[in-house]
KEBA-294538 format. One record per residue (C-alpha): x, y, z; residue number from 0. Coordinates in nm, 4 decimals, always signed. Layout:
# KEBA-294538
        px        py        pz  num
         X         Y         Z  NUM
...
//
This chain:
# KEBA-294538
        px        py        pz  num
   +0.5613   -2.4422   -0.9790    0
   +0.5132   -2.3311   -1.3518    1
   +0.4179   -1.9466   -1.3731    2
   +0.4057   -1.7983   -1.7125    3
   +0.5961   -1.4973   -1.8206    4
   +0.8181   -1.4779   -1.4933    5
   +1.1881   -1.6101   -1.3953    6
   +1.1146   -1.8712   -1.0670    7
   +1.4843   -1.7434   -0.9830    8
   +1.3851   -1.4360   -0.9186    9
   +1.1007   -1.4903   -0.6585   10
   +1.1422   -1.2955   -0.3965   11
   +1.0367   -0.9707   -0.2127   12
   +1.0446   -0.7307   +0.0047   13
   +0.7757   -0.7016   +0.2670   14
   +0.7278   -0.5142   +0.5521   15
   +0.4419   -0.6750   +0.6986   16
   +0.2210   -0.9368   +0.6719   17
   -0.0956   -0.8799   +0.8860   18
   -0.3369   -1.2269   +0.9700   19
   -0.7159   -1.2364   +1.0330   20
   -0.8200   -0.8978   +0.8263   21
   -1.1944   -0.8174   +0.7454   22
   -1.0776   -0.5635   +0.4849   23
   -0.9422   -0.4863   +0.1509   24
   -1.1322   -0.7970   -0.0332   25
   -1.3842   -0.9915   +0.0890   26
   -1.3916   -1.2481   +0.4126   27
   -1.1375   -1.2910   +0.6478   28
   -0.8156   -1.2155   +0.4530   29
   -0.4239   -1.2354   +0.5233   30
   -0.2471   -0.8881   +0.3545   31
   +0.0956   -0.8836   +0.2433   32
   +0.2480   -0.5342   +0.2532   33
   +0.5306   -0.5090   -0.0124   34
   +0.8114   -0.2267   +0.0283   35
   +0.8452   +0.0678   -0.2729   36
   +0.6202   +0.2956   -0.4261   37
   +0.6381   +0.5079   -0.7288   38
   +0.3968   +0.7983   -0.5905   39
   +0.4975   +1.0378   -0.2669   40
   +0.1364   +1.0931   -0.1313   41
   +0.1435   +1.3509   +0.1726   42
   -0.1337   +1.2146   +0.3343   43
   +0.0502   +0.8530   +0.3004   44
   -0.0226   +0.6230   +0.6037   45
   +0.2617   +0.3524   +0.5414   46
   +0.5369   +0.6226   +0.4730   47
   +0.7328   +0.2987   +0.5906   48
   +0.6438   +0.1379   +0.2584   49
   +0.7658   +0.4423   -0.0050   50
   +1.1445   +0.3567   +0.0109   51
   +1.1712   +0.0031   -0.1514   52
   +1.4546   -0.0424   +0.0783   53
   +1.4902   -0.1561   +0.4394   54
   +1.4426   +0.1362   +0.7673   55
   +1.4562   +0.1725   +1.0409   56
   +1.2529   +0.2980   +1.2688   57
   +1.2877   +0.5073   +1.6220   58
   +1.0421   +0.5174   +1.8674   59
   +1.2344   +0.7823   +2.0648   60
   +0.9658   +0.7259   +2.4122   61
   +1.0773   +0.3686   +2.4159   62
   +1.4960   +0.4957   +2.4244   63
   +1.7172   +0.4657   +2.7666   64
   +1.9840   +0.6429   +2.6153   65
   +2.2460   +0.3201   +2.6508   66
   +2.4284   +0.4248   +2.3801   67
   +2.4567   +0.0486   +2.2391   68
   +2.2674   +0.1299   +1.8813   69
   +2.5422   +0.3864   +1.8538   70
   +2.8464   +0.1358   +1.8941   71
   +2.7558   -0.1155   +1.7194   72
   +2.6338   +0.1437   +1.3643   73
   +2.8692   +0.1222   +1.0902   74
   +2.8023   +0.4242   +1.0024   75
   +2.8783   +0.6582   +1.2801   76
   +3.0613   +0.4232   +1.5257   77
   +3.1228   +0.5853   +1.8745   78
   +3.1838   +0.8969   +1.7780   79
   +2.9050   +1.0972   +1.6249   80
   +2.7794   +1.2910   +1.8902   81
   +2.4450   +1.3959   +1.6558   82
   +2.2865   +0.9976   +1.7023   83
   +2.0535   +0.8782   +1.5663   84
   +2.2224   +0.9042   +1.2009   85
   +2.0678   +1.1144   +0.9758   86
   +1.8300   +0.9436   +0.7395   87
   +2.0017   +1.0310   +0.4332   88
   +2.3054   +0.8350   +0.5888   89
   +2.1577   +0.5230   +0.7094   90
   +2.1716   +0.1767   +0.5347   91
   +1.9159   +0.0295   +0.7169   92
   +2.1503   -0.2623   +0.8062   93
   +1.9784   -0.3535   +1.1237   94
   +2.2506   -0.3945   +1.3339   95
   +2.1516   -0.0854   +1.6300   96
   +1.7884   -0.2783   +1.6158   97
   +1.9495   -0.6404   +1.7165   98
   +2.1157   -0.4614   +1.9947   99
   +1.8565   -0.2257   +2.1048  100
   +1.7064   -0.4211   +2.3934  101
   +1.4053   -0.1496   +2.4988  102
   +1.2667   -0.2453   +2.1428  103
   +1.3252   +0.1457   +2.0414  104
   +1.4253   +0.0526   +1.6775  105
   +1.2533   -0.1980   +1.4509  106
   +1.3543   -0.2604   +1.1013  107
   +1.0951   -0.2100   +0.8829  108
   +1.1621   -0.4487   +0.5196  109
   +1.3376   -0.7967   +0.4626  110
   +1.3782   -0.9947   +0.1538  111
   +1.1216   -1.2971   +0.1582  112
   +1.0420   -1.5770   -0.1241  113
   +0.7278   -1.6806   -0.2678  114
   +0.7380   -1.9981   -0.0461  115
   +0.8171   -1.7849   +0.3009  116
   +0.5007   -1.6041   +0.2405  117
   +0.3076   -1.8293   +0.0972  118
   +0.3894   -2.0540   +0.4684  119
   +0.1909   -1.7456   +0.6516  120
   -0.0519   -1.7390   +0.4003  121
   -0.1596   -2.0955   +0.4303  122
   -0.1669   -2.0979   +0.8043  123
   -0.5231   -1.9585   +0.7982  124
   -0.6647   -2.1854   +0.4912  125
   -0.9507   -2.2852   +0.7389  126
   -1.0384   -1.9284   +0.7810  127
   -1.0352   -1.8783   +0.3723  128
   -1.2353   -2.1611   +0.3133  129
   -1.5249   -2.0480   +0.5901  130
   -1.5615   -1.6802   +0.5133  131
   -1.4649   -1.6667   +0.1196  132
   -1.1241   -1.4988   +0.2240  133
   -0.8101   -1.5607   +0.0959  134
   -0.4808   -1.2606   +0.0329  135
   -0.4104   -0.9328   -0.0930  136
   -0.0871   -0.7831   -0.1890  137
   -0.0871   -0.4317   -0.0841  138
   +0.2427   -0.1604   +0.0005  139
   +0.3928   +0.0476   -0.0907  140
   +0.2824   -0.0761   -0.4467  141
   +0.3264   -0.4539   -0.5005  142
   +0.3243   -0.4081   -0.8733  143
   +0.6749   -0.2736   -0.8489  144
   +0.7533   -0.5900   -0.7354  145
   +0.5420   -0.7912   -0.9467  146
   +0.7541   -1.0898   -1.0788  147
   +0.7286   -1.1691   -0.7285  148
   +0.3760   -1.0843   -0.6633  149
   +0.2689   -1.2737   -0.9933  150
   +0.4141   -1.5673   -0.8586  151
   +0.3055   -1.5494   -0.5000  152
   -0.0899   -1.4999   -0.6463  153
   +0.0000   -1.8204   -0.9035  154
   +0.1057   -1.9977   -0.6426  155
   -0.2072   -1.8933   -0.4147  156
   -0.3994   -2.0016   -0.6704  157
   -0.2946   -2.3213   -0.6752  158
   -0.3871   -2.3809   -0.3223  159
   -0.7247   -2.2474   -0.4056  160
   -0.7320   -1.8934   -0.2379  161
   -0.8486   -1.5878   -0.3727  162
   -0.6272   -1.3179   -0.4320  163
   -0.6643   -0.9362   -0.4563  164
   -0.4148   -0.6347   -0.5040  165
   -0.4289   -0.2772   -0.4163  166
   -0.2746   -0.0887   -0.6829  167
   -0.1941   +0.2738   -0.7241  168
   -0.2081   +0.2837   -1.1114  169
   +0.1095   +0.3601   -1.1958  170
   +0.3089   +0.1149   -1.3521  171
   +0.4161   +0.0579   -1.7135  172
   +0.0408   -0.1452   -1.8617  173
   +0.2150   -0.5043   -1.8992  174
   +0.3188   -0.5024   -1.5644  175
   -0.0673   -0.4489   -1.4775  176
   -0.1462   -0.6980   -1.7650  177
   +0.0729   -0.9901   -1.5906  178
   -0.0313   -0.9484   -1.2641  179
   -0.4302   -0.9247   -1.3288  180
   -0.3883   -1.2696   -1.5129  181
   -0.3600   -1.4519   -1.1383  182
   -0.5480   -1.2157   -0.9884  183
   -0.9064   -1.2431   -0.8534  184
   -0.9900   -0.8502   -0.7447  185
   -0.7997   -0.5325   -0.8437  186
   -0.8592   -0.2492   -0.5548  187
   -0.7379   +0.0606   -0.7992  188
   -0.7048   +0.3862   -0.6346  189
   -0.7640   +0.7143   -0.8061  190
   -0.6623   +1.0001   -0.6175  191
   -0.7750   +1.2649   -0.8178  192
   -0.8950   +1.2972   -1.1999  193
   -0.6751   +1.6435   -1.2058  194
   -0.3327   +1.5540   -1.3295  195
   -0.1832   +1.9035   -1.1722  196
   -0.3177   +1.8463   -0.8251  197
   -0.2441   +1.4942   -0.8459  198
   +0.0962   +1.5950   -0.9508  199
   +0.0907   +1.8437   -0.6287  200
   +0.0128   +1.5771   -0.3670  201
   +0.1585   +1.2786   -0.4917  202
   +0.4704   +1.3667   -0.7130  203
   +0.3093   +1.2256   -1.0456  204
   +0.0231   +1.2891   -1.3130  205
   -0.2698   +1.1004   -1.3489  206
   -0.1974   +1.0200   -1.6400  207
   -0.1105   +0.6952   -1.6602  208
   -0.3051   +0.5951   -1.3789  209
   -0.6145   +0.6997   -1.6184  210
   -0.4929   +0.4636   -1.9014  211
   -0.4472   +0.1837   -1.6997  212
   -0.7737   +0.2102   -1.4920  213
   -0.9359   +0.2124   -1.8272  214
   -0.7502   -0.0961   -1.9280  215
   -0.7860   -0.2599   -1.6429  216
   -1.1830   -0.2151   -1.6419  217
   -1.1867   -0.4481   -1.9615  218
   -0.9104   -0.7115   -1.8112  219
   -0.9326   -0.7418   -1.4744  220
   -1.1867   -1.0194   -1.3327  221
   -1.3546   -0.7971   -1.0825  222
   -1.2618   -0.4403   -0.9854  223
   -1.3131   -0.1666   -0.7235  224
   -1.2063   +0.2093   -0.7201  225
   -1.1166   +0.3423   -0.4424  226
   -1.1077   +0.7148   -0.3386  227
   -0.8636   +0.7707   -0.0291  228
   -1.0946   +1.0973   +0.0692  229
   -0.8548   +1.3884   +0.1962  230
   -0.9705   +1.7000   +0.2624  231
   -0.9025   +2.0032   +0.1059  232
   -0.7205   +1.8008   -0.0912  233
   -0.9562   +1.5834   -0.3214  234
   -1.3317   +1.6109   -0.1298  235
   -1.4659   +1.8792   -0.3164  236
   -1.7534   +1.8433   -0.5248  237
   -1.6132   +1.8806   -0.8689  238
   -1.3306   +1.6276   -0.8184  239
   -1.6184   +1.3666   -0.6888  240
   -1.8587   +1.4298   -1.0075  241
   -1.5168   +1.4324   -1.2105  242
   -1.4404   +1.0734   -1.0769  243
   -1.8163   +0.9606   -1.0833  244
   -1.8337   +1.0833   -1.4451  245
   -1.4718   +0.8593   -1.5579  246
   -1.6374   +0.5455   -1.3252  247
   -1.9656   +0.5691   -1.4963  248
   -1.8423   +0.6236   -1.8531  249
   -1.5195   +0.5249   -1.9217  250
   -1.4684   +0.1807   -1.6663  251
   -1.6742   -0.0962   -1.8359  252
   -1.8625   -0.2845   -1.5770  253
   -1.7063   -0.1211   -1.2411  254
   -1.9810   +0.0092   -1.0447  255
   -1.8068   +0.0158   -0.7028  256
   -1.6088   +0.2765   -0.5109  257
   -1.4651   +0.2382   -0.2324  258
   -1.4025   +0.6048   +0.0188  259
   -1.0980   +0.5463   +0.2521  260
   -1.1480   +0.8346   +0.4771  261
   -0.8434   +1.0257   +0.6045  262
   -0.6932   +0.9390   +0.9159  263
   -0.3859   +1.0321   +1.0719  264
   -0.2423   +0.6594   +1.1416  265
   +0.0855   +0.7830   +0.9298  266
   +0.1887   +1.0891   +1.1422  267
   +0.3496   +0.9022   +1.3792  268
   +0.4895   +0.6951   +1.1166  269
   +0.6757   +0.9189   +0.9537  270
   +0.8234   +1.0993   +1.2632  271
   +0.9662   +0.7789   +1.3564  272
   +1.1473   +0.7837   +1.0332  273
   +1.2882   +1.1199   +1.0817  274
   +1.1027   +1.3136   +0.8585  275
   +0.8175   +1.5929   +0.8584  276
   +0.4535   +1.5330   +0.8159  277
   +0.3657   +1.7465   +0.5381  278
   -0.0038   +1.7671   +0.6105  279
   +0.0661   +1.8410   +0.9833  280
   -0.2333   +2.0988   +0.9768  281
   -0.4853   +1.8727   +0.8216  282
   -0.8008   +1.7657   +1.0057  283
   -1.0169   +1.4959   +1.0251  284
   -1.2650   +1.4756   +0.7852  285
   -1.6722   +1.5470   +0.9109  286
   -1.9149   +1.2941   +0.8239  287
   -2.1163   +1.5647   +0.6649  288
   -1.8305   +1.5616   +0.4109  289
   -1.8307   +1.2001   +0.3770  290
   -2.1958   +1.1951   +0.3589  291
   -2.1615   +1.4390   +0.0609  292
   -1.9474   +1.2280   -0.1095  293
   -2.1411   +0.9337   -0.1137  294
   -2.4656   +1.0891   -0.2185  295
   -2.2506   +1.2223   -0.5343  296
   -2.1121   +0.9283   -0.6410  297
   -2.4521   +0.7453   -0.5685  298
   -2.6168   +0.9763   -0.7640  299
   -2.4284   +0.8650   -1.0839  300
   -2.5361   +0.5189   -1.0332  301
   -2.2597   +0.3604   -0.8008  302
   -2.2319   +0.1382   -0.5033  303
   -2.0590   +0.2642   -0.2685  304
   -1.8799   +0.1476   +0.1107  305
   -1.7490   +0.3690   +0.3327  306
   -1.4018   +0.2067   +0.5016  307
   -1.2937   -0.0359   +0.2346  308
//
């Protein structure tokens, strides 16, 4: 397998989880590849599990008899820390209390794959591809920080025929983008909010960049779809929706489509299993007047636009 611009030795990943027979995030019945690492902290994150680009572990304390056995066997602490589990800053995420943890109250979350591993799941489901106009998407985390390896896994798709679509966050240097897109079929691109302070505020980075590229990537990409993760009091008010219907409408050649992602609280649970605060722990769910509002905004300006990916 040929694939231009990238070293074949180096083809291989880290995933967290690859997740058969989805109806979402590209079109048909889809297979989704969740890749480990991402350049942006977002509070209202729902795969905390996918920030660090390195393996976790994590503790589903309900699930915990108490045997001590994840304690004896870490190389960390041995058997005598008395304040188990380690703390997170400590732990190498080696695995070794989650072989031993028979109750299933530790699961390690991130293992190195190859093109050719994944690409085995992938094809399991061709039949379901070829029926419903399906095929994979590399999501995270952000699988563009990874993306010798998700260049070649999408080459390599494409050689079997199946269509292939990435959800990106934006920011990553523009070549990066530029290889990628080339074996890619969609681009989901995410844009969080068009002020780069705020943005800055709830994500740990400017827009900047993310800008640049989305404006790039309107003039390479084959097809491609914003999409607004909708969080209130965060990025739901009415300015920041004109704002974004305003860059769609006049600065994206031939992207018409947005995508709201409304907020959810999947990754509170999440990220107390990996030992750390929920930063957003006061936020509520968003009303559908709210996401009624946003859609009549951005339909206003001219756009399509779905409601739950």
């Amino acid at each position: 397998m040929k694939i231009p611009d990238i070293d074949a030795a180096s083809l291989e990943g880290v995933i967290f989880d690859i997740q058969r027979f989805s109806l979402h995030d590209g079109p048909g019945i889809r297979t989704l590849v969740f890749m480990k690492g991402c350049p942006l902290r977002c509070m209202w994150c729902s795969n905390p599990e996918s920030q660090s680009p390195d393996p976790e572990v994590l503790f589903y304390e309900e699930k915990c008899i108490g045997c001590g056995a994840c304690r004896d066997t870490c190389p960390v602490c041995g058997s005598l820390r008395e304040d188990w589990p380690v703390p997170r800053n400590e732990c190498t995420g080696c695995g070794n209390c989650v072989e031993v943890c028979y109750p299933g109250a530790r699961e390690l979350v991130g293992k190195s794959m190859t093109v050719e591993e994944v690409l085995d799941v992938v094809l399991r489901d061709r039949v379901f591809y070829e029926q419903s106009g399906g095929g994979v998407t590399a999501g995270g985390g952000e699988p563009l920080l990874q993306y010798e390896f998700t260049a070649g896994l999408f080459a390599a798709c494409r050689e079997q025929g199946l269509h292939t679509a990435i959800e990106t966050c934006g920011f990553v240097p523009k070549n990066v983008l530029e290889t990628v897109l080339r074996h890619t079929d969609l681009l989901l691109f995410d844009l969080k909010h068009m002020d780069t302070g705020v943005h800055k505020r709830y994500t740990g980075m400017g827009n900047e960049r993310i800008l640049e590229n989305a404006r790039f990537a309107s003039k390479a990409a084959k097809e491609m779809v914003i999409r607004l993760p909708l969080i209130p009091d965060v990025n739901s008010d009415e300015t920041n929706i004109k704002d974004l219907a305003g860059f769609v409408t006049e600065e994206l050649e031939g992207v018409r489509r947005v995508d709201i992602l409304p907020y959810h609280t999947i990754g509170v649970s999440k990220i107390t299993r990996l030992g750390r605060e929920y930063p957003l722990h006061d936020l509520e769910p968003l009303t559908q007047e709210r996401i009624d509002r946003a859609v009549r905004i951005l339909e206003a300006a001219g756009l399509e636009v779905t409601v739950g990916g």
